[in-house]
N, C-alpha and C positions, 0 to 999 in steps of 0.2 A: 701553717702545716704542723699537725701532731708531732709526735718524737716519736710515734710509731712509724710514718708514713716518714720520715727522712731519714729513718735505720733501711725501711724499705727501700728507698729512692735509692741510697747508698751501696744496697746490696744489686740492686739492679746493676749499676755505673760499673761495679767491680766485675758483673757477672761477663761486660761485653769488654772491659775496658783493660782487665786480664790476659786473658784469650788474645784478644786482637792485637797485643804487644808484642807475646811469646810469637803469633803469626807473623810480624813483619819484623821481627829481628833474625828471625828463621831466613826470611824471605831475601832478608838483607845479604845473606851469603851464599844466596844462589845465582843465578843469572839465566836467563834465558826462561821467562814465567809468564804464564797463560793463566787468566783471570776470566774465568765466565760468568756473566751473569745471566740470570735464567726470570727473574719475577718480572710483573709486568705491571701498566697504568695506561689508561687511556692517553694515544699519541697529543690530542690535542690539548691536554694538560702538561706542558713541558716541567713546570714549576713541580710538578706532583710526581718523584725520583723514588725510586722504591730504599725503602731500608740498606739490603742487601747490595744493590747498584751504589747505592751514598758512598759505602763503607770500601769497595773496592776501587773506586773509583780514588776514593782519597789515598789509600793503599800507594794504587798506580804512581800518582803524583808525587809520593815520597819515596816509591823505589827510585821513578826518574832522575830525580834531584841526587840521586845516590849513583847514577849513572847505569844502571839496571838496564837491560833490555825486559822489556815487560809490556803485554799487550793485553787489552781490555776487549770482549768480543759482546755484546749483547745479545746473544740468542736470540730472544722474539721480534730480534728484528731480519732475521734470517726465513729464508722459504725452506722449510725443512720438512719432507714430508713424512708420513704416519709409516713406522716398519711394517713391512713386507708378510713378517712371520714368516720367512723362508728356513729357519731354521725347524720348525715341526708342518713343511710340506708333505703332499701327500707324496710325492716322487722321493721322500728322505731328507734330511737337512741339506741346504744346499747354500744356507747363509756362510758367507765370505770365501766361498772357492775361486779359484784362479780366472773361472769366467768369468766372475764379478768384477773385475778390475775394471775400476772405471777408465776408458779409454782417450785421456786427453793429457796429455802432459803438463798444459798452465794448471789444469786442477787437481792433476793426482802425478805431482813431479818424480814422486820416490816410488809409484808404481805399487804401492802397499795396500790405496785404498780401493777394498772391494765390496760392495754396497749393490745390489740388485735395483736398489730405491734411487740411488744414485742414477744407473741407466737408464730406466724405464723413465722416468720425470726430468725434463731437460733444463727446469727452473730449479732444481732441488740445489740447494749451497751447502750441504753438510761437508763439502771439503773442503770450504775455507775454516771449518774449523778443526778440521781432521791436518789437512797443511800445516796449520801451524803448531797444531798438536805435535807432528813430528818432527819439528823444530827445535820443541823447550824442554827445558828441564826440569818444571814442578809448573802442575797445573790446579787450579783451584777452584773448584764449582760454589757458586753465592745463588742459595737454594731458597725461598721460602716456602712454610708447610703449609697446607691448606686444605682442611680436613684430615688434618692427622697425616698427611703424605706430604712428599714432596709433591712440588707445583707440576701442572702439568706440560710444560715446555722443559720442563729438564728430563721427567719421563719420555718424554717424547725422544729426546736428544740421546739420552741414553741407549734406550731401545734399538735405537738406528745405530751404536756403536757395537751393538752385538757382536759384529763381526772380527773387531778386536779378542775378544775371549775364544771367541766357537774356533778361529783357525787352533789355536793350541789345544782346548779342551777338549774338541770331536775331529778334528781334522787331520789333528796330530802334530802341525807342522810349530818351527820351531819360532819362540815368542820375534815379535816383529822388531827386528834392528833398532831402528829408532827410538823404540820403547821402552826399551829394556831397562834403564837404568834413570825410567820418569818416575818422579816423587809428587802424590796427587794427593789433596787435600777437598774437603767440605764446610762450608760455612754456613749453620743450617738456622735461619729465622722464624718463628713464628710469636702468636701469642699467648696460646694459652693450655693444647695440648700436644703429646707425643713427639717434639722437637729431639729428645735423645735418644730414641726409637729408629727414627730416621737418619740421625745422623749412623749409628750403629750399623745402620742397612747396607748405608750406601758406602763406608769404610770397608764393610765385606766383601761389596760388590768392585771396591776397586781390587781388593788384593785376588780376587779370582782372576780379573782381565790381567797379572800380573805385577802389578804398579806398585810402589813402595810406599807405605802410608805411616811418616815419619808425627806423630802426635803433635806437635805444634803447626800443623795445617791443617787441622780441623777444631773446631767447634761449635756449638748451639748460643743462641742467645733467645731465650724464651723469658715474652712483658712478666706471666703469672702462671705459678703452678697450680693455681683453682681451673680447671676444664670449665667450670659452669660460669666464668666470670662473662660475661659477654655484654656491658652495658655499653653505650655510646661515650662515657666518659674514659672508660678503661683504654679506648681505641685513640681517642686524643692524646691520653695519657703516655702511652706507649709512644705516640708519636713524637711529644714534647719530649721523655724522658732519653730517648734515640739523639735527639738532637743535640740534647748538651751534653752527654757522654761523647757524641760524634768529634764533638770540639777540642778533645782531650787527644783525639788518635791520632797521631802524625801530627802535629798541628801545625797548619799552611804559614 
């Protein structure tokens, strides 16, 4: 290996292996923490674990061991269906009003979750992640970019949380009890464009839904800053160089 490409390797390792310290010493002093992961891989490749899932997962295991209440949710494994856009119907916005409430008490205990999408789809699970949302005390989305966006299971998820923001923003009414005082982070992976673009976005997009977004629960970790890199070695690359930084975080 040149002395260029192991100044680089080097600067990579610090790039994730920084970040992801300040996040779970943070982490260490909270309790009650909800980890999403949103990327995905073909089921029948179990061996083949996304970046972003690697890292929280590891996460998890070292709050445990620290006695943490701390739960790990994997979204694409959830039935989550496409928002409504009930918020610009023709009858007026009508995302998250009091009709909305989804009507079950195993799924919506604290009576807060109101989702249109919810009711109408009898398979939709967006409130096992909304339950325990209002549960915890810092939650943390593990995002990767793809095409320059976040992926589109976390879009997705988001979107269907609308209804979080819209009651205070257009409704008026006052921010939801249990949320009041959640501290929400992003951990945004990609390889080689617009990763701090997106992370910027969606930090904005928590502080509208109200949420406190304390700087050491978020970060990016981007393989190369060349947009045009796209060879088949860069993507191996990336994935060797994840691995042995991985080793360094928490270490089991």
């Amino acid at each position: 290996m040149s002395e260029r490409r192991k100044r680089e390797t080097i600067a990579q390792r610090s790039r994730l292996l920084d970040p992801a310290a300040r996040l779970i010493r943070y982490l260490e002093s909270r309790n009650g923490i909800l980890l999403l992961t949103t990327s995905t891989r073909f089921e029948g490749h179990p061996w083949d674990v996304p970046k972003t899932t690697q890292l929280a997962l590891r996460i998890r295991d070292h709050l445990r061991k620290k006695r943490k209440r701390v739960t790990v949710i994997d979204v694409p494994k959830l039935t989550i269906h496409t928002c409504e856009g009930n918020i610009s119907s023709k009858r007026g916005n009508e995302c998250g009003v009091l009709a909305a409430k989804l009507p079950d008490r195993a799924k919506n205990p604290t009576g807060q979750h109101r989702c249109w999408a919810s009711i109408n789809n009898a398979d939709d699970q967006l409130y096992k992640i909304s339950r325990e949302l209002f549960r915890s005390r810092a939650v943390v989305f593990f995002v990767s970019v793809r095409w320059g966006q976040a992926n589109s299971v976390y879009q997705r998820l988001f979107e269907r949380l609308s209804w979080i923001e819209n009651r205070t923003s257009t409704l008026g009414e006052a921010p939801i009890r249990q949320l009041r005082k959640l501290e929400a982070g992003i951990v945004v992976f990609g390889h080689n464009w617009n990763d701090e673009a997106v992370l910027q976005t969606q930090k904005q997009n928590f502080k509208w839904f109200g949420w406190k977004t304390p700087a050491p629960l978020s970060f990016c970790w981007q393989y190369t800053r060349d947009a045009e890199e796209e060879s088949a070695e860069s993507y191996i690359d990336a994935a060797t160089q994840f691995a042995a930084s991985l080793k360094a975080v928490a270490p089991r």
